[in-house]
C-alpha positions as a Python dict, from the first residue, in 0.01 Angstrom:
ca = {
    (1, 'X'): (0, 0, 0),
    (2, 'X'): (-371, -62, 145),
    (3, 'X'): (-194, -458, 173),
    (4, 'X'): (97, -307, 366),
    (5, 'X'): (-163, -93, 605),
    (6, 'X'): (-433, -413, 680),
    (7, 'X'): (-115, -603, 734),
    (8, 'X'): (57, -399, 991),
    (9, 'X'): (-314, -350, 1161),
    (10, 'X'): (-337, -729, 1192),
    (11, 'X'): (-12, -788, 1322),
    (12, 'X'): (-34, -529, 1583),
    (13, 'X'): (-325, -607, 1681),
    (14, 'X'): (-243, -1018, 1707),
    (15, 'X'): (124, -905, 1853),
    (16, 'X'): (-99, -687, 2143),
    (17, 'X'): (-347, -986, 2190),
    (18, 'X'): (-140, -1278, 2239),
    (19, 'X'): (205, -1053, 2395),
    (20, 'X'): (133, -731, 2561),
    (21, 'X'): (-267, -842, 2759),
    (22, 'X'): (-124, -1148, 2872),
    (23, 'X'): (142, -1072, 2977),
    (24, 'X'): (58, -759, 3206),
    (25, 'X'): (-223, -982, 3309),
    (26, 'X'): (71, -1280, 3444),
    (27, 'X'): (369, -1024, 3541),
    (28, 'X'): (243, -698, 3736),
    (29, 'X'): (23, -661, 4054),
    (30, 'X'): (-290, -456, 4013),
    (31, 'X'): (-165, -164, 4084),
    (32, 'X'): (107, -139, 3849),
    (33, 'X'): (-122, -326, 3574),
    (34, 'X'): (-369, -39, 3601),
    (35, 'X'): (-128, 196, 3555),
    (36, 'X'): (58, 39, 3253),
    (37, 'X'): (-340, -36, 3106),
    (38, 'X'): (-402, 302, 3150),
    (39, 'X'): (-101, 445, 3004),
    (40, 'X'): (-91, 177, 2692),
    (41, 'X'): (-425, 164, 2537),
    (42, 'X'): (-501, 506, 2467),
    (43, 'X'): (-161, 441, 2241),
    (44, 'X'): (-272, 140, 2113),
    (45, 'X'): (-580, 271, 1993),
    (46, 'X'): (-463, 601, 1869),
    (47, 'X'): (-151, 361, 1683),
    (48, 'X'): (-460, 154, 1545),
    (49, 'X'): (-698, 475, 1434),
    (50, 'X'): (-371, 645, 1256),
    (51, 'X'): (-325, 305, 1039),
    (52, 'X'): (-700, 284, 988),
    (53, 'X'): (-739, 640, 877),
    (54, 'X'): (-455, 606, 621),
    (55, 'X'): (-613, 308, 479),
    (56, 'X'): (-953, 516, 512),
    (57, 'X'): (-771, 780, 274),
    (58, 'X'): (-557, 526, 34),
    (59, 'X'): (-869, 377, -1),
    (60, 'X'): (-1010, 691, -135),
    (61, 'X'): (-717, 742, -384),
    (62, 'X'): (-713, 397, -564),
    (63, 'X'): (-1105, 383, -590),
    (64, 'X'): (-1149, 75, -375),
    (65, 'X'): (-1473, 111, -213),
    (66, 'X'): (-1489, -197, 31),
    (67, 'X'): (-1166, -67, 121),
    (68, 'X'): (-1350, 219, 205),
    (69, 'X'): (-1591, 89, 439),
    (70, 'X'): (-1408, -179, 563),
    (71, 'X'): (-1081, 114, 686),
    (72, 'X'): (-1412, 341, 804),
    (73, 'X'): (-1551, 83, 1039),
    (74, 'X'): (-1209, -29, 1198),
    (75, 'X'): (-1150, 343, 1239),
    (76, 'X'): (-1473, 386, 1429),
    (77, 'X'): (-1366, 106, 1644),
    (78, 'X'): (-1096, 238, 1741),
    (79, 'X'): (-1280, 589, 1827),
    (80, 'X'): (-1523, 436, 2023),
    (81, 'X'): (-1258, 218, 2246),
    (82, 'X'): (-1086, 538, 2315),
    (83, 'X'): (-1331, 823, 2354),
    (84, 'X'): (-1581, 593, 2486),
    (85, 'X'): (-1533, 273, 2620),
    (86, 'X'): (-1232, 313, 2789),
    (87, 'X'): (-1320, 639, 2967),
    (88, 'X'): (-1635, 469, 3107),
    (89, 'X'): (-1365, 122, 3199),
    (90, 'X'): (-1154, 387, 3399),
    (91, 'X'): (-1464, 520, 3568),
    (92, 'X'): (-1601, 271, 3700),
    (93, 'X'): (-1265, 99, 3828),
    (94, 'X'): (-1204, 432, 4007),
    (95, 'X'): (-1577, 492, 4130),
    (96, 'X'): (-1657, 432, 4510),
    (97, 'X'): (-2027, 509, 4471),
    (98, 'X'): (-2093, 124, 4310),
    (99, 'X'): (-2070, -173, 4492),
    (100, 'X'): (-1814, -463, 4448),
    (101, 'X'): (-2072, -673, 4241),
    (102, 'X'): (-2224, -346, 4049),
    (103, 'X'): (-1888, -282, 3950),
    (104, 'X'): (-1747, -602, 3835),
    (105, 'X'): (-2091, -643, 3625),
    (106, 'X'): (-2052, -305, 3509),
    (107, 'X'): (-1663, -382, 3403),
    (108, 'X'): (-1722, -700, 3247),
    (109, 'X'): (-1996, -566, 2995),
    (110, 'X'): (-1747, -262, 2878),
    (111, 'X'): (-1490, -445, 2886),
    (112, 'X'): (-1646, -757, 2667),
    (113, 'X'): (-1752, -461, 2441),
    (114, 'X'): (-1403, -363, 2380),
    (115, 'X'): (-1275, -706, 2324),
    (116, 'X'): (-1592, -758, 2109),
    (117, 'X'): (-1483, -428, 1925),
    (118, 'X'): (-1143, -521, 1911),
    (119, 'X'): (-1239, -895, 1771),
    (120, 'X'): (-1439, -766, 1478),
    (121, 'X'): (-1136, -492, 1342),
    (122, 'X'): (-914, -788, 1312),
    (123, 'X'): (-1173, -955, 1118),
    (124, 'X'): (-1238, -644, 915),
    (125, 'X'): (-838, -605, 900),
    (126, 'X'): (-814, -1000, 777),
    (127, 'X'): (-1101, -895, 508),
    (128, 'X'): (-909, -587, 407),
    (129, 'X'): (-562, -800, 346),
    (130, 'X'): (-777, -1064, 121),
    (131, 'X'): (-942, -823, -63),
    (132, 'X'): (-637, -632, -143),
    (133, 'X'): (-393, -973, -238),
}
């Protein structure tokens, strides 16, 4: 089952990568990207944290202890994209008190820190499928 769980993570999280990003990124105009952004990650992190925390607890029930740490960290990931990161990405795309360069330094750190984030679960996720073959 913990094979099943790493799995799905990786191939949501590869499917959202190379599809959904890109895609918005090519097809909408800013405005309508925002508001799709906006609406879609809090669900794709939440989707993410639910998978994580089941493989937290399966992890728990077969006595696999890298699974352990390896579910825990992907599920803090996915906590701090959505309680923290992206909160502070929507601020400072809707603040007027920066300036144009303040804010697109400002965006480009938080938002390398998600996709930094987001890099390293599907690493842990790849770990988690090998370890559980």
């Amino acid at each position: 089952m913990l094979l099943v769980l790493y799995s799905s993570l990786l191939s949501y999280m590869l499917f959202f990568t190379i599809c959904v990003a890109p895609a918005s990124n090519k097809k909408l105009d800013e405005t309508n990207r925002s508001k799709f952004l906006r609406n879609i990650f809090p669900k794709n992190f939440i989707f993410g944290l639910t998978i994580a925390s089941l493989a937290f607890i399966l992890s728990f029930v077969y006595h696999s202890h890298w699974s352990i740490v390896i579910s825990f960290f992907i599920s803090l990931g996915f906590i701090i994209n959505l309680l923290i990161i992206m909160p502070k990405l929507n601020y400072i795309s809707d603040s007027n008190n920066l300036t144009r360069e303040n804010k697109q330094k400002q965006f480009r750190y938080w938002h390398f820190s998600s996709v930094f984030i987001y890099l390293i679960q599907i690493i842990f996720a790849i770990v988690g499928i090998y370890l559980n073959i």
